[in-house]
C-alpha positions as CSV (number, residue, x, y, z in Angstrom):
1,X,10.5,10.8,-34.8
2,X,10.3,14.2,-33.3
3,X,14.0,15.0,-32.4
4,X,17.0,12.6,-31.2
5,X,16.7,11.6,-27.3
6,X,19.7,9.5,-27.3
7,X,20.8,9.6,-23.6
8,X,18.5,11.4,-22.5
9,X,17.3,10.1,-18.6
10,X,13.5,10.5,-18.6
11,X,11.3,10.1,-16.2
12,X,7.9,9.1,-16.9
13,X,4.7,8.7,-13.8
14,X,1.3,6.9,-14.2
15,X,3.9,4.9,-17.0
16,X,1.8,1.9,-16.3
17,X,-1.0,2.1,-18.7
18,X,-3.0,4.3,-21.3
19,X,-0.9,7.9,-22.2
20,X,1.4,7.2,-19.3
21,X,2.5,3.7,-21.3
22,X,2.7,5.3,-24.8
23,X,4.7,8.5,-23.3
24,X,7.1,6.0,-22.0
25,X,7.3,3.8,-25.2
26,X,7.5,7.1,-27.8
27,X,10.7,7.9,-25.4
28,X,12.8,5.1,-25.3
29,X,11.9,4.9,-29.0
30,X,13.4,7.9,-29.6
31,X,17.0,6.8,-27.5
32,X,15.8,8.3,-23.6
33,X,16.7,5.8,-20.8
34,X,13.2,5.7,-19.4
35,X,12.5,5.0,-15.8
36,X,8.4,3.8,-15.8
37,X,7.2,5.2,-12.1
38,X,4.3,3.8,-11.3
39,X,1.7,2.8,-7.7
40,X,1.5,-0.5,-9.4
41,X,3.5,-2.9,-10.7
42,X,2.1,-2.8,-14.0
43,X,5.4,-0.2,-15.0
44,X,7.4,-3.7,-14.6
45,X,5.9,-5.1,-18.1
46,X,6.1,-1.8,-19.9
47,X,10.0,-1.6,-18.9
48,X,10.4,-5.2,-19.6
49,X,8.4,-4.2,-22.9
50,X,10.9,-1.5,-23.7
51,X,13.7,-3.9,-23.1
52,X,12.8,-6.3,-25.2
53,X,12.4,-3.7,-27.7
54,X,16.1,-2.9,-27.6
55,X,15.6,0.3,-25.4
56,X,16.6,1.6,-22.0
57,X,14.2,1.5,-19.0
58,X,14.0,0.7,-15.6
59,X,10.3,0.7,-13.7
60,X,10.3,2.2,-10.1
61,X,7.2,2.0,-7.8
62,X,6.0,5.1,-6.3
63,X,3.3,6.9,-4.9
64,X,3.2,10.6,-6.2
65,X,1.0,11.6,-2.9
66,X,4.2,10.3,-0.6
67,X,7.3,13.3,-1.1
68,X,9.2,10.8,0.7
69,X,9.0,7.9,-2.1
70,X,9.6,10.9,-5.1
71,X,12.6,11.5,-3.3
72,X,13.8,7.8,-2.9
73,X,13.2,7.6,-6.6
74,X,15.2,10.6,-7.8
75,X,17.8,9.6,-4.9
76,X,18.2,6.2,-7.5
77,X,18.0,8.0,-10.6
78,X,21.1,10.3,-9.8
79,X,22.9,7.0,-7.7
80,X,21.9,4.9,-11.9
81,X,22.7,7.5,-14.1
82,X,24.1,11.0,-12.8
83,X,21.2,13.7,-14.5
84,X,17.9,13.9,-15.3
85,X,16.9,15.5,-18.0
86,X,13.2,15.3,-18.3
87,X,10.3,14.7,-16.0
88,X,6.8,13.7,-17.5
89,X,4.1,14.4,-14.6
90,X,1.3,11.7,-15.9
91,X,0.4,10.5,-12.8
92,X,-3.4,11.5,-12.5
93,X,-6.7,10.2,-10.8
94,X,-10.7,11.1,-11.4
95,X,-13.1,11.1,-8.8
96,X,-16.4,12.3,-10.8
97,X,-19.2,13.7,-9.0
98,X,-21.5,16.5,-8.9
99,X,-20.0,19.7,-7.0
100,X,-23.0,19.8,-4.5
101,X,-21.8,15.8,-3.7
102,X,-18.7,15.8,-4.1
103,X,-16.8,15.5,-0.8
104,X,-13.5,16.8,0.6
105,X,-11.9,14.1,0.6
106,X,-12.6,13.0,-3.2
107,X,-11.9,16.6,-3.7
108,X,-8.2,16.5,-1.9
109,X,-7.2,12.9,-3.1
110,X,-7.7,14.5,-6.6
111,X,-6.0,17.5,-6.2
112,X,-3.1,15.9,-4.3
113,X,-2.3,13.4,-7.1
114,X,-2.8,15.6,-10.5
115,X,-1.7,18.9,-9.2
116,X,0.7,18.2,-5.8
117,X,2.1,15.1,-7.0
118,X,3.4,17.4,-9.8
119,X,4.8,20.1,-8.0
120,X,6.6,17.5,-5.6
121,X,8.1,15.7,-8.4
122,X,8.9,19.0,-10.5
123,X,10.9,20.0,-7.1
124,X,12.5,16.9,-6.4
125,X,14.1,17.1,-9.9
126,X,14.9,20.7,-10.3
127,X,18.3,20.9,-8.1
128,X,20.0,18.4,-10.5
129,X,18.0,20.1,-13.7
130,X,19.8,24.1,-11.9
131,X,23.1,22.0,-11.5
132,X,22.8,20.7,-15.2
133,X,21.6,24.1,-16.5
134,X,19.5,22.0,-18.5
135,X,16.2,19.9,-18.7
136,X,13.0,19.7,-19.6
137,X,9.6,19.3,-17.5
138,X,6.0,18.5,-18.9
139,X,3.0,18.2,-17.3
140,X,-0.4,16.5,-18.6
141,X,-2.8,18.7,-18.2
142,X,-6.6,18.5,-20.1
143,X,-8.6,20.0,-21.9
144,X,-11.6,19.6,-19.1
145,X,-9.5,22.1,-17.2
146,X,-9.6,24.8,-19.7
147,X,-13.2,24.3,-20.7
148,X,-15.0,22.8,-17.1
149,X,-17.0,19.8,-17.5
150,X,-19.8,19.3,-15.2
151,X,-19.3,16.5,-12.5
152,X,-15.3,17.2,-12.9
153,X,-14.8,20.3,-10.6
154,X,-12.1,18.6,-8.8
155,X,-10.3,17.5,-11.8
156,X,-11.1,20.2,-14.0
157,X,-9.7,22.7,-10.9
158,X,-6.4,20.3,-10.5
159,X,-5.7,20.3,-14.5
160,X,-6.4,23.8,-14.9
161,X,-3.9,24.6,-11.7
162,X,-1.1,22.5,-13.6
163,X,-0.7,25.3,-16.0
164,X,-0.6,28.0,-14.0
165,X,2.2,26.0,-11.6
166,X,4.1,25.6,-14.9
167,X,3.5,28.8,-16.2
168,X,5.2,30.3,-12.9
169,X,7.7,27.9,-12.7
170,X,9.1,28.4,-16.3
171,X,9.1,32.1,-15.5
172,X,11.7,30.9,-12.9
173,X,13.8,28.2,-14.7
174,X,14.5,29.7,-18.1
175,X,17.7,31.5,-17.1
176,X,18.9,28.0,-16.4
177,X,18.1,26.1,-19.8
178,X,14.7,24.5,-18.2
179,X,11.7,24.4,-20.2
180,X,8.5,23.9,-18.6
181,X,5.1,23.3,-20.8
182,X,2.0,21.5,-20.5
183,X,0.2,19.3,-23.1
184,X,-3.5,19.6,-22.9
185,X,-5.2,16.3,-24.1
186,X,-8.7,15.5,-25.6
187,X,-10.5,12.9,-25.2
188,X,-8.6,10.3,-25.7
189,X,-9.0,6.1,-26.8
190,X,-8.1,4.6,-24.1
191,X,-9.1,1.8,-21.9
192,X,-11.4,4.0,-19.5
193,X,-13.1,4.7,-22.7
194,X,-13.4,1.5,-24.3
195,X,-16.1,0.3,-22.5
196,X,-18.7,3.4,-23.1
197,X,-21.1,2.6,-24.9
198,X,-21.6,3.2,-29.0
199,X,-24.0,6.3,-28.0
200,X,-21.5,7.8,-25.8
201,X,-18.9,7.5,-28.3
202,X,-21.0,9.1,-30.7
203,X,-22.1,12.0,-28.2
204,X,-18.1,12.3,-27.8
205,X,-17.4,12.2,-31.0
206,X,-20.0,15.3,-32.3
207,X,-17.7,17.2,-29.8
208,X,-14.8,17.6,-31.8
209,X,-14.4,18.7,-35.0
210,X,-11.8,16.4,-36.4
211,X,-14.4,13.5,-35.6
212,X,-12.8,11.0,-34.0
213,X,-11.3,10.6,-30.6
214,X,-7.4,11.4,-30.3
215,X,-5.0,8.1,-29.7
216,X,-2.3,7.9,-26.6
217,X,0.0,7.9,-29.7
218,X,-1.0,11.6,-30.8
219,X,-0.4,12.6,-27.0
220,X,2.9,11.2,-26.7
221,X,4.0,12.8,-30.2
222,X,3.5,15.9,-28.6
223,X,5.3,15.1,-25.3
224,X,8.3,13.6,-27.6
225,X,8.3,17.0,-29.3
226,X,8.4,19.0,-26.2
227,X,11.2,17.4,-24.7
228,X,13.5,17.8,-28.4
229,X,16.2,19.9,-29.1
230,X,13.4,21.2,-31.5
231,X,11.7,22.8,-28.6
232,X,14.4,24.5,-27.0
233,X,13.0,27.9,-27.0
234,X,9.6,27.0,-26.2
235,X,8.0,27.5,-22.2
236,X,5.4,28.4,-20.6
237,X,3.1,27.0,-23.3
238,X,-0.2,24.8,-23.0
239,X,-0.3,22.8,-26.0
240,X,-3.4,21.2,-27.1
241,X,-4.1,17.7,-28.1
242,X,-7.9,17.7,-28.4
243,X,-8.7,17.3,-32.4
244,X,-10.3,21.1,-32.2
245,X,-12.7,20.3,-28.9
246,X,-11.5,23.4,-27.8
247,X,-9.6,26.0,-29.2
């Protein structure tokens, strides 16, 4: 286990399933109180899971696209525990299409969950993080948006605008002990990928030179890592979880 976490007050969007779920797990595992944000209830069961598991969670719902809810949610944080100490923006949607047929509004829903849902939570918890002199912020980016992929424009754009948000914002924050990186999965085993078929896989798999596809485990390593003590004088970096897809 990368680090000791013991304490720490993280919190985690998209927790409900797939990366979101393991970066949550990986967290509490290593001693953060976790609170699961979510749209859905499905954060309920992965808190409840942590629980049983003898770790700290609590699930909230909210909608990274309402700056209203983000707030709510940071409101309860502070009222629960008094600090945050690390934000995990996770939360993220695809809408795959074709540039030429791709319309505005798949185009904005897109950009306004991946990249705008993580600048409103990154600002929601930086007053406490300046007040603290202290925290840590990490985005999921992807490796689509520093190599394209056709019929991804919008996500590949929102992904690829995550790292220059962070980039910026850990020019600003370092003076006050705040760390802000992104991790840049692969592809990744996970449920939306489960159901391609053996040829995809295989199509996927000649892609990267390690040969296999990466695990929500391998992705949540490196978020674990990020927001250690181990990583205290790391920011501003993209770091890559993509078995050498791209390098």
């Amino acid at each position: 286990m990368h680090g000791n976490l013991q304490g720490r007050v993280s919190v985690v969007t998209g927790a409900s399933r797939g990366i979101g779920r393991s970066i949550a797990c990986r967290l509490a595992g290593a001693g953060a109180v976790v609170i699961a944000a979510a749209r859905d209830d499905h954060a309920d069961v992965v808190a409840e899971e942590i629980r049983t598991n003898g770790g700290q969670a609590i699930a909230v719902s909210v909608d990274v696209t309402v700056p209203g809810r983000i707030d709510d949610m940071v409101r309860l944080v502070l009222d629960e525990y008094g600090r945050v100490d690390v934000l995990v923006n996770n939360a993220g949607i695809v809408r795959d299409q074709l540039a030429l047929r791709l319309t505005p509004g798949d185009w904005d829903a897109v950009v306004a969950t991946n990249l705008t849902g993580a600048f409103a939570c990154a600002r929601a918890v930086l007053r406490q993080m300046v007040k603290q002199r202290s925290g840590r912020i990490i985005s999921l980016g992807s490796v689509v948006g520093q190599m394209g992929n056709a019929g991804q424009a919008n996500y590949a754009a929102s992904k690829a605008g995550l790292v220059g948000f962070s980039k910026a914002l850990a020019r600003e924050v370092a003076s006050r002990g705040i760390t802000v990186n992104v991790v840049a999965p692969g592809l990744i085993e996970t449920d939306m990928t489960s159901g391609l078929s053996e040829s995809a896989h295989e199509a996927m798999r000649s892609q990267i030179p390690m040969g296999r596809l990466g695990t929500t485990e391998d992705v949540a390593s490196a978020v674990c890592f990020l927001a250690s003590d181990e990583a205290t004088y790391i920011t501003g970096q993209v770091l890559a979880v993509n078995g050498g897809m791209y390098m």
